[in-house]
Structures are given as C-alpha cells and as structure tokens.
Short mmCIF file of the C-alpha atoms (twelve columns), coordinates in Angstrom:
data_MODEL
# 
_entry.id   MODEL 
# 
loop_
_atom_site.group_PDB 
_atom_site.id 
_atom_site.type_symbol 
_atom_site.label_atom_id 
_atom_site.label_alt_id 
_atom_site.label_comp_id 
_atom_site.label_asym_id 
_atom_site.label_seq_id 
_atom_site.Cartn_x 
_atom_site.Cartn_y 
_atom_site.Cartn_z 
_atom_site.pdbx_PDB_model_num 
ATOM 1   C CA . UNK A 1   0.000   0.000  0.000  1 
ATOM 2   C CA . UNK A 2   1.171   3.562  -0.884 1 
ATOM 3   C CA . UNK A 3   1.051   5.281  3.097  1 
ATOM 4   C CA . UNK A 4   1.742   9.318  2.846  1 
ATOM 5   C CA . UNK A 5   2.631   9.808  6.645  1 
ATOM 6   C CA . UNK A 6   2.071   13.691 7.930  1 
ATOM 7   C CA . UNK A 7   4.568   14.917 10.281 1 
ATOM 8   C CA . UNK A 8   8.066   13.592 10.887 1 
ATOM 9   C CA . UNK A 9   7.624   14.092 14.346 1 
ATOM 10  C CA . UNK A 10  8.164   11.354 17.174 1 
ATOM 11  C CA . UNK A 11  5.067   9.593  16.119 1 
ATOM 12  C CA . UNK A 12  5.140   10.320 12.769 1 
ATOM 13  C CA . UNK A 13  9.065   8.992  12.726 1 
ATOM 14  C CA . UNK A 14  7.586   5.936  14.334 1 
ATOM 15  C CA . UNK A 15  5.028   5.195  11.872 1 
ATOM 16  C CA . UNK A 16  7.145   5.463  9.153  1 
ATOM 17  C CA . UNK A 17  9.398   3.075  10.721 1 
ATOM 18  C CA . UNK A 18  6.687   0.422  11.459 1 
ATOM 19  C CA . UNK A 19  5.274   0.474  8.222  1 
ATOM 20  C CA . UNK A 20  8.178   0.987  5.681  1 
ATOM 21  C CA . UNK A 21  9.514   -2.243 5.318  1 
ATOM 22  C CA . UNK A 22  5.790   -3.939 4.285  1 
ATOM 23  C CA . UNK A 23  4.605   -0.923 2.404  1 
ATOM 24  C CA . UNK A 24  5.623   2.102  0.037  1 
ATOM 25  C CA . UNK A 25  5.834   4.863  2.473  1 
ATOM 26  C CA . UNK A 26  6.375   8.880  2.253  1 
ATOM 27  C CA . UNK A 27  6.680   11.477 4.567  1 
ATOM 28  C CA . UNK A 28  5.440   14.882 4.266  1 
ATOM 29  C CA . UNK A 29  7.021   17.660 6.275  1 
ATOM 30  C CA . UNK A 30  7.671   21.477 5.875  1 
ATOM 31  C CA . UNK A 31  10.999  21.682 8.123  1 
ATOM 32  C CA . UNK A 32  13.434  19.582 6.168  1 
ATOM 33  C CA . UNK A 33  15.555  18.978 9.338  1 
ATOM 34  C CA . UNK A 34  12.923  16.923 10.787 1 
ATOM 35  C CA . UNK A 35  13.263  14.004 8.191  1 
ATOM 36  C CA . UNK A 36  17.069  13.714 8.703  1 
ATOM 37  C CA . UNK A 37  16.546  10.848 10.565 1 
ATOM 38  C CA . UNK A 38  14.028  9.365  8.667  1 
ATOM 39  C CA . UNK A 39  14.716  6.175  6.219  1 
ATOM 40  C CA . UNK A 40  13.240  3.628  4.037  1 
ATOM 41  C CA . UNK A 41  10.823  6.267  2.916  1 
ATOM 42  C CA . UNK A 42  10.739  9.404  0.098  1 
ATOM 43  C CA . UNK A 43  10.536  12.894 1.701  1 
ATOM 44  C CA . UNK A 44  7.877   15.406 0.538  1 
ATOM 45  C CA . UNK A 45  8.221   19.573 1.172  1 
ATOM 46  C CA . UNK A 46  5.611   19.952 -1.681 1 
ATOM 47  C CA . UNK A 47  1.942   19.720 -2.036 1 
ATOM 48  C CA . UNK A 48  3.066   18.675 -5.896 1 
ATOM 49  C CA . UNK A 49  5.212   15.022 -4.730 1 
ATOM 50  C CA . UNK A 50  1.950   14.517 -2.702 1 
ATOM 51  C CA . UNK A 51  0.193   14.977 -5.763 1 
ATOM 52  C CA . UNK A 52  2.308   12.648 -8.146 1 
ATOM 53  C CA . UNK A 53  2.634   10.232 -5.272 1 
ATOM 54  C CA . UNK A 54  -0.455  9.224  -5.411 1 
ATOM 55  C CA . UNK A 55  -1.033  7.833  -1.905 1 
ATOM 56  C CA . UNK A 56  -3.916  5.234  -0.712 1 
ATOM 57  C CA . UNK A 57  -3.788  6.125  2.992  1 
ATOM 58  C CA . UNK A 58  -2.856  9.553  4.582  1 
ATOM 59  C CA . UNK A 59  -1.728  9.529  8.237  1 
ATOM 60  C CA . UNK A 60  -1.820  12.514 9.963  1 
ATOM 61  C CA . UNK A 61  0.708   12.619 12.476 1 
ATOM 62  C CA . UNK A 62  0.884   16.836 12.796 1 
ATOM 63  C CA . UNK A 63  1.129   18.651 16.267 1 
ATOM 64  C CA . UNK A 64  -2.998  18.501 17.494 1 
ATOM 65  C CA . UNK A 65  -3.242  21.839 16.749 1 
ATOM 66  C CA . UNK A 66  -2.874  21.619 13.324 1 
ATOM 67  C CA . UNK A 67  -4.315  18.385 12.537 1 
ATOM 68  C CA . UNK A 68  -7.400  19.855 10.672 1 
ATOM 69  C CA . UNK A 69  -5.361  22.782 9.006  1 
ATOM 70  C CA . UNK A 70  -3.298  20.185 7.383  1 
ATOM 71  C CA . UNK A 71  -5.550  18.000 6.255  1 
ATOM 72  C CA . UNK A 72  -7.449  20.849 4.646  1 
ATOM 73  C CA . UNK A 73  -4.439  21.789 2.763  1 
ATOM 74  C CA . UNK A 74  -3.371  18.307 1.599  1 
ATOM 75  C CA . UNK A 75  -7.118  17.443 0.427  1 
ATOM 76  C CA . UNK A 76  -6.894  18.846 -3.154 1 
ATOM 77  C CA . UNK A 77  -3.881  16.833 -3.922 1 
ATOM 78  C CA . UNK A 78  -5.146  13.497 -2.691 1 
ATOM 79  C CA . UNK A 79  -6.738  10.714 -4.975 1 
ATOM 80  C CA . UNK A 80  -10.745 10.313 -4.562 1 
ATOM 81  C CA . UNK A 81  -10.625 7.526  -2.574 1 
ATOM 82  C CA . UNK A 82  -7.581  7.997  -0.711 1 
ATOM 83  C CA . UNK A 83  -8.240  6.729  3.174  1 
ATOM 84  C CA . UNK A 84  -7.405  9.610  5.275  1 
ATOM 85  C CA . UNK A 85  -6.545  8.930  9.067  1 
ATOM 86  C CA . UNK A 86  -5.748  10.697 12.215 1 
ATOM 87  C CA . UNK A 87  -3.841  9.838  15.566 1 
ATOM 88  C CA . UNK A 88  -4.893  12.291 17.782 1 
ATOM 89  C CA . UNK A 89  -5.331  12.423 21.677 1 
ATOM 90  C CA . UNK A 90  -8.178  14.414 21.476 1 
ATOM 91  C CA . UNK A 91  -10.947 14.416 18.612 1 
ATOM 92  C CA . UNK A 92  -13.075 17.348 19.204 1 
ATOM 93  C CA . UNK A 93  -14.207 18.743 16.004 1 
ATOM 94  C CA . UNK A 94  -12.601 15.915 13.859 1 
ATOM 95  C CA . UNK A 95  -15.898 14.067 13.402 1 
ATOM 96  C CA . UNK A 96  -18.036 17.153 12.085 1 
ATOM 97  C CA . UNK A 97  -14.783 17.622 9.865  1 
ATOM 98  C CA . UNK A 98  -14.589 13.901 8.411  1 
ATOM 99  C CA . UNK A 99  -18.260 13.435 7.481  1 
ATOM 100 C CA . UNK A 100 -18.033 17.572 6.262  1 
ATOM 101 C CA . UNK A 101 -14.782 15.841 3.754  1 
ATOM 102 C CA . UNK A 102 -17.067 13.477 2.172  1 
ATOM 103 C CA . UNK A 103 -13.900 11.405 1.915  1 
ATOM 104 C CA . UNK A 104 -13.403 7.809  3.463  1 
ATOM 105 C CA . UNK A 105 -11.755 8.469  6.998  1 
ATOM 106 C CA . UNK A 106 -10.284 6.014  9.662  1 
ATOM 107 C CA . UNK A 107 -9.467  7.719  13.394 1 
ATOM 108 C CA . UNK A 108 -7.073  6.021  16.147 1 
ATOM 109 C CA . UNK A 109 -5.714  6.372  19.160 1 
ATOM 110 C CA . UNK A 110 -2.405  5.126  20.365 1 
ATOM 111 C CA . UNK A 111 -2.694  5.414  24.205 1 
ATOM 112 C CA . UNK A 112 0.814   5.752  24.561 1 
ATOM 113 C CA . UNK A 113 3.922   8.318  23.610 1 
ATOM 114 C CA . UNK A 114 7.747   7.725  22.656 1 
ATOM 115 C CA . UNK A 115 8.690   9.747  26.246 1 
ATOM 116 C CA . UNK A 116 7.136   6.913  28.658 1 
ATOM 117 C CA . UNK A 117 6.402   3.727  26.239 1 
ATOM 118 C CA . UNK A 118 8.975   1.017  25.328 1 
ATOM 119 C CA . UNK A 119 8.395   1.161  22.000 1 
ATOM 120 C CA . UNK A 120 10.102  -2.333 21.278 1 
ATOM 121 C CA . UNK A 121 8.103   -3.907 24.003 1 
ATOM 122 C CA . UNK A 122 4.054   -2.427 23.818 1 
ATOM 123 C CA . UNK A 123 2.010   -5.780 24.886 1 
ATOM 124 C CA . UNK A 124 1.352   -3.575 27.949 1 
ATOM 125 C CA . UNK A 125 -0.387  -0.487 26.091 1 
ATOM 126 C CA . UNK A 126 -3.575  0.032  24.514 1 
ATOM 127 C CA . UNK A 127 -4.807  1.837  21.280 1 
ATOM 128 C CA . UNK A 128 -8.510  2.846  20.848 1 
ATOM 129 C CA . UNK A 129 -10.274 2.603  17.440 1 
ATOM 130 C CA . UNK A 130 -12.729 4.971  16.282 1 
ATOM 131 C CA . UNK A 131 -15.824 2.882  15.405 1 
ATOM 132 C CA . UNK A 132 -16.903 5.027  12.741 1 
ATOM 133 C CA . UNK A 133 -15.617 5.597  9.727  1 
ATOM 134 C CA . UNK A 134 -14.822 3.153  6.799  1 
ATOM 135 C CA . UNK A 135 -14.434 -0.451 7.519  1 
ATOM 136 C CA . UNK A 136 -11.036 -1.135 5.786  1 
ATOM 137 C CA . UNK A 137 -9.465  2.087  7.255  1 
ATOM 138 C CA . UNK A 138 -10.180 0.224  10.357 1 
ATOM 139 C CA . UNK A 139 -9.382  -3.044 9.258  1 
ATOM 140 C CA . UNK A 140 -5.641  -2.003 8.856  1 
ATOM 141 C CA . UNK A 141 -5.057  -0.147 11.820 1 
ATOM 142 C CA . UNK A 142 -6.524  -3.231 13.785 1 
ATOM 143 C CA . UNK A 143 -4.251  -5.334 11.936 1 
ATOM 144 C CA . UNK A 144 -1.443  -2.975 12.507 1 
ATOM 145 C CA . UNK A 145 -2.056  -2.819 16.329 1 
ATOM 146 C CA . UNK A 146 -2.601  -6.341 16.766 1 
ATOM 147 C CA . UNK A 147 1.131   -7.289 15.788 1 
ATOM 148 C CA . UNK A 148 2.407   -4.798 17.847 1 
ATOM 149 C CA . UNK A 149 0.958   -6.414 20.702 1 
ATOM 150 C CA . UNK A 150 -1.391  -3.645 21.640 1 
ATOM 151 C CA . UNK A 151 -4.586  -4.450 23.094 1 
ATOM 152 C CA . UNK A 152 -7.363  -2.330 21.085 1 
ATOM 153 C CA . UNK A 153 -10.793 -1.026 22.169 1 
ATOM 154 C CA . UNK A 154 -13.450 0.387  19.526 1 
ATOM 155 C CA . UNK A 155 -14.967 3.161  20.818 1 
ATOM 156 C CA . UNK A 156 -16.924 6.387  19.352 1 
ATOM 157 C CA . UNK A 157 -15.905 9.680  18.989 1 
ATOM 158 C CA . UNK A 158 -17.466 10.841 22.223 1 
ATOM 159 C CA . UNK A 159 -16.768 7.734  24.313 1 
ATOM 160 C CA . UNK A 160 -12.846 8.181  23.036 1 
ATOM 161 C CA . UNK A 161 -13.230 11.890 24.946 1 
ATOM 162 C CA . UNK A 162 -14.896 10.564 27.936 1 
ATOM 163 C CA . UNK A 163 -11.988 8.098  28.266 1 
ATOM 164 C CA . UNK A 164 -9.194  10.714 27.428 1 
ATOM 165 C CA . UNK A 165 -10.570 12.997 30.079 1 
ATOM 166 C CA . UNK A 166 -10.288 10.528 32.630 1 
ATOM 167 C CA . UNK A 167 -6.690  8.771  31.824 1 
ATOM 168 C CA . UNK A 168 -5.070  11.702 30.598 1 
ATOM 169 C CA . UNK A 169 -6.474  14.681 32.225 1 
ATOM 170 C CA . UNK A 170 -6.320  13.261 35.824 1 
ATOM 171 C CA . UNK A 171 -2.755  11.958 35.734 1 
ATOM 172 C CA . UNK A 172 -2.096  15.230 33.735 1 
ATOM 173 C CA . UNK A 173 -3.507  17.505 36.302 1 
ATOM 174 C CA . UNK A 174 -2.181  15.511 39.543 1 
ATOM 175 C CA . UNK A 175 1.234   16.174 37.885 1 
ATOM 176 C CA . UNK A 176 0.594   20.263 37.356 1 
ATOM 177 C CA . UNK A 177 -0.329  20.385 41.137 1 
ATOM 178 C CA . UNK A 178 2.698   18.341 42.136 1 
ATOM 179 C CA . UNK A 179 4.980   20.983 39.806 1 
ATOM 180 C CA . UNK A 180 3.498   23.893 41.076 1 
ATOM 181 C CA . UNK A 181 4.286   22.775 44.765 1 
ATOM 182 C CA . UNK A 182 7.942   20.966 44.620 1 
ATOM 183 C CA . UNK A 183 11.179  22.112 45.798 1 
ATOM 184 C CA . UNK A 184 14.740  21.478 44.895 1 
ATOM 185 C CA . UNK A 185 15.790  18.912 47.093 1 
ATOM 186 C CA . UNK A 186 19.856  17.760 47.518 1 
ATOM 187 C CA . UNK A 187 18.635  14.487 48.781 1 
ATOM 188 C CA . UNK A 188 15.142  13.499 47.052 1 
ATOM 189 C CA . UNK A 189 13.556  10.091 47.975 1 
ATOM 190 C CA . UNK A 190 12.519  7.225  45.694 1 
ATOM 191 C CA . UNK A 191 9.045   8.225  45.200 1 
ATOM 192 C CA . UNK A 192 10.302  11.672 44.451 1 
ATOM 193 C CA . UNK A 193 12.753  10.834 41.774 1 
ATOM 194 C CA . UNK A 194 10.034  9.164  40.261 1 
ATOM 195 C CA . UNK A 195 7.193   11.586 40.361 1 
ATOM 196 C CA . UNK A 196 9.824   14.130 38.905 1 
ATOM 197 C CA . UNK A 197 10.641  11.985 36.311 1 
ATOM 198 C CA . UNK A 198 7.113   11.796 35.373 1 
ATOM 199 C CA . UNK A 199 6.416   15.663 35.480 1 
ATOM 200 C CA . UNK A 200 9.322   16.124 33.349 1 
ATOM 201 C CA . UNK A 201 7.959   13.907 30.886 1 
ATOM 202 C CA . UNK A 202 4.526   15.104 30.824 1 
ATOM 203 C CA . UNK A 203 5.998   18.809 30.600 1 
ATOM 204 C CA . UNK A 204 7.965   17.868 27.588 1 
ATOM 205 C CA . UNK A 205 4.129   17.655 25.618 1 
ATOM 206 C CA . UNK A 206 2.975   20.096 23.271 1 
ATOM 207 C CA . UNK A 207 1.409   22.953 25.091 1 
ATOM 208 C CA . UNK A 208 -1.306  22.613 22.386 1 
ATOM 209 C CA . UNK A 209 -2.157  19.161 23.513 1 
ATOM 210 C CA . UNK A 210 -1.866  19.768 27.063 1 
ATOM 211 C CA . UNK A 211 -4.272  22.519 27.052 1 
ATOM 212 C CA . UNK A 212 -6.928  20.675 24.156 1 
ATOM 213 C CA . UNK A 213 -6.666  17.276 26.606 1 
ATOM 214 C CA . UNK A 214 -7.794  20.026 29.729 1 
ATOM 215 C CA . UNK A 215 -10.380 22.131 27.787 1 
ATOM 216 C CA . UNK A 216 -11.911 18.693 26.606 1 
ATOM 217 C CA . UNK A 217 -15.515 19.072 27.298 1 
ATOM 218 C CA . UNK A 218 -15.762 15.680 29.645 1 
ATOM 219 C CA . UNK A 219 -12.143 16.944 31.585 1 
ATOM 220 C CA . UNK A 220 -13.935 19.497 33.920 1 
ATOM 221 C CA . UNK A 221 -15.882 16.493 36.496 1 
ATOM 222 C CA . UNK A 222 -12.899 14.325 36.329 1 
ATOM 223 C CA . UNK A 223 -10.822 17.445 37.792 1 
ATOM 224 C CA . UNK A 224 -13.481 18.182 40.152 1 
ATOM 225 C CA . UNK A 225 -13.340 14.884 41.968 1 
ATOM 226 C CA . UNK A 226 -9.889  15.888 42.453 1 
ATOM 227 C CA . UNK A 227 -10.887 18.365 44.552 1 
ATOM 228 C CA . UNK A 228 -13.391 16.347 46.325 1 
ATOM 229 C CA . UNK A 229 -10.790 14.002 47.576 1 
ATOM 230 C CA . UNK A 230 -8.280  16.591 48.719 1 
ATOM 231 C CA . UNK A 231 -10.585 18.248 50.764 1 
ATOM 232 C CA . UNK A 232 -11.635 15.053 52.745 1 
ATOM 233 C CA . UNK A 233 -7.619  14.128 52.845 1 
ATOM 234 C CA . UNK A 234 -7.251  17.576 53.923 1 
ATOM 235 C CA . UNK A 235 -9.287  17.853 56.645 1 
ATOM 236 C CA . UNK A 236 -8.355  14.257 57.912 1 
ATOM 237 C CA . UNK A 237 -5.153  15.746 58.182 1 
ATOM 238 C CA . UNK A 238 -6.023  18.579 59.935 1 
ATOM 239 C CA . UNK A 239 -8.383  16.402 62.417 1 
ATOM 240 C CA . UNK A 240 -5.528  13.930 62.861 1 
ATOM 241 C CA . UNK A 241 -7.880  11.302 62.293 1 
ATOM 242 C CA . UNK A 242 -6.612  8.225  62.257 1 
ATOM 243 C CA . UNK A 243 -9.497  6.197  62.138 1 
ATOM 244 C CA . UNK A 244 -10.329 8.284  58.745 1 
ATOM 245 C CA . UNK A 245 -6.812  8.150  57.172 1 
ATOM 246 C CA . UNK A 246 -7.319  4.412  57.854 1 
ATOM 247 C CA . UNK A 247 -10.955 4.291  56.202 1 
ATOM 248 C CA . UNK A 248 -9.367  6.346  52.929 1 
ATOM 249 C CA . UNK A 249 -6.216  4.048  52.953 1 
ATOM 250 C CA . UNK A 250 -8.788  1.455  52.969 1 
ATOM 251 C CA . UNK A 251 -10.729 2.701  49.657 1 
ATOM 252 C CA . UNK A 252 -7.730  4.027  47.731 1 
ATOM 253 C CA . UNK A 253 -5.951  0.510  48.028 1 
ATOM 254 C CA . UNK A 254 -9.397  -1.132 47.366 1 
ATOM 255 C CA . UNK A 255 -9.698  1.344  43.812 1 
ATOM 256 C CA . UNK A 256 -5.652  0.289  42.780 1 
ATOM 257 C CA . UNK A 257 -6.288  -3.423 43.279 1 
ATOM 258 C CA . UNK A 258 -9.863  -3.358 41.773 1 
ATOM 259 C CA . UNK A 259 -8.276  -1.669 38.783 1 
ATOM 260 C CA . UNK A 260 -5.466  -4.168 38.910 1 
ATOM 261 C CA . UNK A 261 -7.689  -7.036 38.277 1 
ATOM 262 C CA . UNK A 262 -9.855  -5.695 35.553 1 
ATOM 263 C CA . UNK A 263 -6.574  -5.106 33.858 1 
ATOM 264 C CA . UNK A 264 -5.282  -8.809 34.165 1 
# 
C-alpha cells in the first residue's frame, strides 16, 4: 500500500518506521531537518510530490493543533478515494470535519507516547479505534495494532473523549499540582525521583495538547473529583484522624487493586 505519513515528528518517525519495510511509504514535512533521521521512505516539502505520489492512505501525524489545518491543505492533492486517518489524543471537532470531507476516513488512538512507552516492548499499552468511519481504514489499523501487541478497544468519537478525560487529564492535572508545589531537594527520595521523572515527561508535551486534553468538554468532572478528595484528605489531616486516614487508605488501596484485576 502507498502510506503518505504527515509529520516527521516522534510519532510520525515511528510510523514510518513500522510500516516501511511492508509498504511504500512517504513522509510529508515542511521543516526539512525533521526528516534527517528518517529512512526507508521518500521525503515530501511539496503539495506537488503529494500529488504525483499518489497515496492510498494519509496519516496525519501533525502537532494537534494543526491536525485539521493540514488535512485541509493536503485534500486537493489526494486521490478520490484515498483513506485519510488521524492519531490524535483528542478528537473534538474531527468528526463534524470527516463526514463535512465526504472522503473515506479512519481515526485512532495510540494510548501511549515515545517519552514513557517502550516502543520495542508495547504488549502492555492500549490503542482505541474509532468505530466510525470506513471499515477497511479500520481493518488495517486493527491489523497494525494487533502485531504490535497492543490491546485495542473500539470506541466512538465521544466515548474516546470521555476516556481521554479521565486517563489523561487526571494523571495530567495531579502532575501540574505536584509541579506547582515541589522544591529542589539535595537528597530526594525514591518516590520523588520518580514523580519528577514523570512531570518532566509530561511537561515535555505540546502545550497545544496539554491545554486541548484540559479544555476537553468531559475533563472538567474528572478534575473536580480531584478536589473532592483533597478536601476530605485535607481535613483528615487537619483532624488527625486516624481512624479516617485508615478508612481512605482502605478505599484508595481497594480502587488500585480493583483496577489491577480488571486489567489482568
């Protein structure tokens, strides 16, 4: 299959490396110094090599914010029934923008990034399928997932959100807070090592995607219970209440394991 990646980002660079040795596979990118390191594929800077390439599935792998700005511009220079396909963490206003294209769209979600995921090892991640849109789009993509290991979920454009606002914006937000309150410290412990490590990571995102992943419509509840809980833990604290820091130790350990063995 001819495969016209967008973006030689980091997950545009890794799609082009997964699919390049089992199908014809170009990259299109503006800033010529981001395909140095890209191989086993022809590099576009035209609209014109787009054109004469002729692809049969677009992947858009641009920074979120410009996801629907670049698929407007490569449009016109795309065959008729060219699959286009997006990767995005967030899909708000990508589903009034695929059925407005009239053209044959697939939309996924790799739940995971280059800065935290072992990319040679992914049994352990997930990747969400869009369950509408056209049937071979999703065909492939399933496919593609499966033999990385991935485990896949369908879901629709709005239950993707919902999901994203819960797995991304909480561990997203719990990060912020623990930014905006940490000090330098000569001799940091275990668990602080590793919560900077995280924070570090998570600040290393696009500020566009940060911000779209907090303004998602479903993000503002999931926040909220955030500050549900540290008002009881706060006032626990300030009660020194033992019996009610052991009733909350209780139900946070109870909410780990339960998760724990749904995810067996």
């Amino acid at each position: 299959m001819k495969i016209l990646v967008l973006g030689a980002g980091k997950m545009g660079s890794f799609f082009i490396d997964l699919l390049s040795f089992d199908h014809e596979v170009a990259v299109y990118e503006k800033d010529p110094k981001r395909m140095r390191f890209t191989y086993n594929c022809q590099r576009f800077t035209s609209m014109e090599e787009i054109r004469d390439f002729k692809p049969e599935l677009v992947i858009n792998a641009v920074t979120l914010k410009y996801t629907i700005t670049v698929f407007k511009q490569v449009l016109p220079y795309l065959p008729e029934d060219c699959i286009i396909s997006d990767i995005a963490s967030v899909k708000t206003d990508l589903k009034d923008f695929y059925e407005q294209s009239g053209r044959r769209y697939v939309s996924t979600h790799p739940m995971f990034g280059p800065t935290f995921a072992n990319l040679q090892q992914l049994s352990e991640e997930n990747a969400i399928i869009i369950s509408e849109g056209d049937y071979m789009g999703r065909i492939f993509f399933k496919d593609l997932y499966a033999k990385l290991g991935l485990n896949i979920y369908e879901y629709s454009f709005e239950e993707h959100d919902k999901t994203v606002a819960y797995s991304l914006s909480i561990p997203f937000v719990s990060t912020f807070v623990f930014a905006a309150v940490m000090k330098h410290q000569d001799a940091p412990g275990t668990t602080f090592k590793r919560h900077m490590r995280i924070a570090k990571g998570v600040l290393n995102e696009d500020d566009y995607l940060l911000q779209e992943i907090l303004f998602n419509p479903y993000t503002h509840d999931q926040v909220a219970q955030i500050r549900t809980e540290l008002k009881e833990l706060l006032q626990i604290i300030d009660d020194k209440d033992a019996k009610g820091m052991k009733g909350y130790l209780t139900k946070i350990r109870n909410n780990v394991r339960n998760d724990i063995e749904i995810n067996k």
